[in-house]
C-alpha positions in Angstrom: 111.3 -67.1 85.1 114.6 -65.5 85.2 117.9 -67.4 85.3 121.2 -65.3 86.8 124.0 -67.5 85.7 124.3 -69.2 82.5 127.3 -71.9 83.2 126.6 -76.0 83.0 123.6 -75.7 85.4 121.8 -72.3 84.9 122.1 -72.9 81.2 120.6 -76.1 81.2 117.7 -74.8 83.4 117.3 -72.0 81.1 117.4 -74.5 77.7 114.7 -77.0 80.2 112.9 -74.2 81.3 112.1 -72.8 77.5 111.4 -76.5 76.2 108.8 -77.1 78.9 106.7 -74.0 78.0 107.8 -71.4 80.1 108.9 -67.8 79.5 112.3 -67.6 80.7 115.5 -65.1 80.2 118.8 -64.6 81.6 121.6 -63.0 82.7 125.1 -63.9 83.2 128.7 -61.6 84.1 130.2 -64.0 82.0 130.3 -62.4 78.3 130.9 -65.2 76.3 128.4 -67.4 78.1 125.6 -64.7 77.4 126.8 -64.7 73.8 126.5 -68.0 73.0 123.2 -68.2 74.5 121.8 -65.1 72.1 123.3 -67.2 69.5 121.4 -70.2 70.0 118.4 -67.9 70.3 117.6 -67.4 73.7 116.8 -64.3 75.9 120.6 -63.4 77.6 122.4 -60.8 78.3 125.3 -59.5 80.8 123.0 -57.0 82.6 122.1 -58.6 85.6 120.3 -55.6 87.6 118.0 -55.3 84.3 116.9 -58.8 84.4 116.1 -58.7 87.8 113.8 -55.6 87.4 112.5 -57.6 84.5 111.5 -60.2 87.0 109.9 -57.9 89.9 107.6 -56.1 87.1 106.9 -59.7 85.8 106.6 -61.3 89.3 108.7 -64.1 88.2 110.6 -66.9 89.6 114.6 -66.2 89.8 116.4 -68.9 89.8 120.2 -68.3 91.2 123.2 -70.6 89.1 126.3 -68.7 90.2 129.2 -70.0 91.9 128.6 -70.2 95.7 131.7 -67.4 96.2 129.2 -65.2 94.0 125.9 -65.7 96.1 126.2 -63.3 98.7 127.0 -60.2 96.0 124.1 -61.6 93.3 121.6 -61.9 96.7 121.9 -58.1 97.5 121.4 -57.3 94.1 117.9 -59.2 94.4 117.7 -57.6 97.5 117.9 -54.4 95.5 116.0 -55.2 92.7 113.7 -58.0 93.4 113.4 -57.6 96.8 109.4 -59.3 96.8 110.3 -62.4 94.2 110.2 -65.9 94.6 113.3 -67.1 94.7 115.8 -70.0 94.4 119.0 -71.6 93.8 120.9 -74.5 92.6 124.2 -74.4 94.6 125.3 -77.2 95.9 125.7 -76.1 99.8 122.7 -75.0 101.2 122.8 -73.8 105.0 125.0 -71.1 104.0 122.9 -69.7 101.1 119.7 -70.3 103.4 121.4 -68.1 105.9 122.4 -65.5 103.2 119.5 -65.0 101.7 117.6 -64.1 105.3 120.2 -61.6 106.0 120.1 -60.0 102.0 117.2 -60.8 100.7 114.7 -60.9 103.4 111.4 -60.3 101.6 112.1 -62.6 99.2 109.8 -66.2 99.4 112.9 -68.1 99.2 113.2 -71.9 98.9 116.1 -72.9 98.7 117.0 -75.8 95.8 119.9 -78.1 94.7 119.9 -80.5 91.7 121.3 -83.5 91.7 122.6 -83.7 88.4 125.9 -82.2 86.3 129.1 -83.7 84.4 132.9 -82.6 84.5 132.2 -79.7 82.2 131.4 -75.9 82.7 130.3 -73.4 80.7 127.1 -72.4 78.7 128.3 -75.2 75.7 128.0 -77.8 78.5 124.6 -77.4 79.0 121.5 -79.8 77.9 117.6 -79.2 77.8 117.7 -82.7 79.2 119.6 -82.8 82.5 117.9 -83.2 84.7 115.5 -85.9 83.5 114.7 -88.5 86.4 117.4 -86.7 88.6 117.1 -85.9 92.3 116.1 -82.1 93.2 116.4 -80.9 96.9 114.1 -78.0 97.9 114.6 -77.0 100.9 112.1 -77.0 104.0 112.7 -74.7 107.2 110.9 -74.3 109.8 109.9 -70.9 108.4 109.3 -71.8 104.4 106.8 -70.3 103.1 105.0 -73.6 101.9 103.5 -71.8 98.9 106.8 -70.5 97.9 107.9 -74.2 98.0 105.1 -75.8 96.3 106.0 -73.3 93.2 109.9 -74.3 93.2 109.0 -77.8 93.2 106.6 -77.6 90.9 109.0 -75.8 88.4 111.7 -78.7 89.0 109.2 -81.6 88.2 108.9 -79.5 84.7 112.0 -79.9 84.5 112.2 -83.5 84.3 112.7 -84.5 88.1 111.7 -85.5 91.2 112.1 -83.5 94.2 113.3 -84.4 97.8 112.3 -82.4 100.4 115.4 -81.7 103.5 116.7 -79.5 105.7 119.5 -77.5 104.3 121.7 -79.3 107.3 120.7 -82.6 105.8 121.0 -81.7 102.9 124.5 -80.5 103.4 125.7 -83.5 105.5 124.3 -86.1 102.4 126.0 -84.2 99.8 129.5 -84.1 101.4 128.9 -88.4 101.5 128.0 -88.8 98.2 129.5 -85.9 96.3 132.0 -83.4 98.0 134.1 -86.5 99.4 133.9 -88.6 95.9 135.2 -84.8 94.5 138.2 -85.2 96.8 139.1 -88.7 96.4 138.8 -88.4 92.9 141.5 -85.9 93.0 143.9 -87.6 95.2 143.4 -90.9 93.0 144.2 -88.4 90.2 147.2 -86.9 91.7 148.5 -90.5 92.7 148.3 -91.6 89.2 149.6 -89.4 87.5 152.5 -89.6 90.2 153.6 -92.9 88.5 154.5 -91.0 85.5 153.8 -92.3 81.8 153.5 -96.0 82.6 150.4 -95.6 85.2 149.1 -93.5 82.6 150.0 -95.7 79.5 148.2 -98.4 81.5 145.6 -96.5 83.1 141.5 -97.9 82.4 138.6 -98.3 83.6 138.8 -98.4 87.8 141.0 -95.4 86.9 139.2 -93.3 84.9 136.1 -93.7 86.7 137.5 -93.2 90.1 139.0 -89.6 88.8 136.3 -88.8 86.2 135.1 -86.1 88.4 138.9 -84.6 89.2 138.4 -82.9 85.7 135.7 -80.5 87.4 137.0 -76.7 87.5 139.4 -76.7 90.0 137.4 -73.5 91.2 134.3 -74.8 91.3 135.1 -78.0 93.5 136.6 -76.0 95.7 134.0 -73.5 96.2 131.7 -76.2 97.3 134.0 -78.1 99.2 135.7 -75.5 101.5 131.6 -73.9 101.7 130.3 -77.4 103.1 133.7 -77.2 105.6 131.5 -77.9 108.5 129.6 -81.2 107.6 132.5 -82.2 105.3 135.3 -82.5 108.0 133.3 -85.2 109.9 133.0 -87.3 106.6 136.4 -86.9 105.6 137.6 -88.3 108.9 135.5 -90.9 108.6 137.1 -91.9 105.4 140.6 -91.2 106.6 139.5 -93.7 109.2 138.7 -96.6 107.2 141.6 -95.9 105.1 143.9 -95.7 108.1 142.2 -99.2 108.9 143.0 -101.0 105.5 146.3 -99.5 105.9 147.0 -101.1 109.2 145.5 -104.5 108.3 147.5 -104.7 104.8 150.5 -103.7 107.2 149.7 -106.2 109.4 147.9 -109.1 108.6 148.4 -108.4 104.2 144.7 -108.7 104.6 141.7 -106.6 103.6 138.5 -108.8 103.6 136.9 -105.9 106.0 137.6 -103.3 104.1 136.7 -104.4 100.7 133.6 -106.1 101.7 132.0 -103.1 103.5 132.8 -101.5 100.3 131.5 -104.1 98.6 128.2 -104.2 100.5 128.0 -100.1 100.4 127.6 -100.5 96.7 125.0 -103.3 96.8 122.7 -101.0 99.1 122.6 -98.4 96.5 122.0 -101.0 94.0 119.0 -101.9 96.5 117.8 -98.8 96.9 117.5 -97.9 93.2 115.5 -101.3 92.9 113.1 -100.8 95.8 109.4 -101.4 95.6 107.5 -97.7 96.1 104.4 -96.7 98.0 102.7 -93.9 97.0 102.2 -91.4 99.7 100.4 -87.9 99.9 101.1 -84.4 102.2 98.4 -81.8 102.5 100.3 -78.8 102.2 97.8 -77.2 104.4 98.3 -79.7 106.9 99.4 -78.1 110.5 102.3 -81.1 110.3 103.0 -80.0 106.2 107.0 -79.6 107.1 107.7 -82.4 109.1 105.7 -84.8 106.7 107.7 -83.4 103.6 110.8 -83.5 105.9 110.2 -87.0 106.8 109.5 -88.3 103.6 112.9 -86.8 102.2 114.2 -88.8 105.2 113.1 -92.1 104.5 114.5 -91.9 101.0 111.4 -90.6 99.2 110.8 -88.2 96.8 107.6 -86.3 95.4 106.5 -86.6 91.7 104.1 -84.1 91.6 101.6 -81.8 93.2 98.1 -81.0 92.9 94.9 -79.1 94.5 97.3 -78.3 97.4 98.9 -81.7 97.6 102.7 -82.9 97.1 102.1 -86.4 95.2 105.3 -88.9 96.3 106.7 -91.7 96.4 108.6 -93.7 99.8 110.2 -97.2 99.8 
């Protein structure tokens, strides 16, 4: 397999990828994240066109870990290159890149993928062989995925130590900004507040604080790739939140209380709690099936995820 990007992400698939077994190389723009790759002694270079030849002779997975602003340039160049690969990604928007990669890399079996898994770092150095054991991995399922292409993606992010939800990349994209484009933006107005109280706040600053902005140390390019690329389900969410902050403010303005808005809050975080604790049925889809898509798309939907996949069948799990 072939890695194009070697930052926090495509360098840990490319560090997972080599400790499971599998033959893997990349190729990054970024000089000094190909060089300290070659130094820890795996296959990188800066010559992206090369290892995407390398692939098409090879017939190997490529696995896209660039920035989303970079995924319309690096999908011609596989358009160019490796026009008949399989192929994925592991941005963190999805309807976009699914409607990129139709219009530049057509012949490509493309299913698209996003990992749920990362830290506040960037860079090759960030990177682990281990991160993305017992994480969440969304690979994609349209109406026209190539179900074969799919069952190979998946496959290669179960080596990699997780569990795979199938979704539509609208679903997808309308989860993520919920639980991780809004968090991103909250995190840096919490951030931005704080530090607006000057060195006291700071001085006093612990635990509810640091957690509630731990993310705000991201690249400030990188959340707001993903951010302003998920514009369209995120705008909704966000004024949904401005809502029930708009709604504590008036009741703290009012009434000086906030039962209703802590306690839905409150509750919120038990039902993740709940859901992490829930009792699991196994569940099987025939990937043959005439109804394959919508029974991997409904499992994704009820919170399930597949663990592995075998003589044509995706092995899962649903509460």
């Amino acid at each position: 397999m072939c890695v194009i990007g070697l930052g926090l992400i495509g360098g840990s698939v490319l560090r997972a990828a080599a400790a499971a077994g599998r033959t893997v190389w990349g190729a990054t723009t970024a000089a000094g994240d190909a060089e300290a790759a070659l130094a820890d002694g795996f296959d990188a270079s800066t010559d992206v066109v090369a290892a995407l030849r390398r692939a098409a002779d090879r017939d190997a997975l490529v696995v896209l870990a660039v920035p989303l602003t970079a995924v319309e340039e690096v999908l011609r160049t596989v358009g160019e290159c490796a026009p008949s690969c399989l192929l994925t990604d592991v941005t963190s928007v999805k309807t976009g890149v699914v409607t990129a990669a139709r219009a530049f890399a057509p012949q490509a079996r493309f299913a698209a993928g996003h990992p749920m898994a990362g830290t506040a770092e960037s860079g090759w150095r960030a990177g682990t062989a281990t991160l993305f054991r017992g994480a969440a991995w969304v690979v994609c399922v349209e109406d026209d995925t190539d179900l074969a292409a799919w069952a190979e993606v998946a496959r290669f992010a179960i080596d990699l130590g997780a569990h795979v939800v199938p979704l539509t990349a609208a679903r997808h994209d309308e989860a993520v900004a919920r639980i991780s484009h809004l968090p991103h933006l909250l995190a840096a107005v919490l951030a931005a507040v704080g530090a607006d109280g000057g060195p006291v706040a700071l001085a006093l600053a612990a635990g509810s604080y640091t957690d509630g902005t731990r993310v705000a140390a991201t690249r400030p390019d990188l959340v707001r790739a993903m951010t302003e690329g998920n514009r369209e389900a995120l705008l909704p969410v966000l004024d949904e939140a401005l809502g029930r902050l708009g709604a504590m403010r008036g009741s703290l303005a009012s009434t000086g209380g906030l039962a209703v808005s802590i306690n839905s809050g409150h509750e919120g975080a038990q039902a993740l709690a709940s859901a992490r604790q829930a009792t699991l049925s196994g569940v099987r889809v025939a990937l043959d099936a005439p109804d394959a898509r919508n029974g991997l798309r409904a499992l994704g939907e009820r919170g399930g995820r597949i663990t592995a996949l075998a003589d044509g069948t995706a092995i899962g799990e649903v509460p």
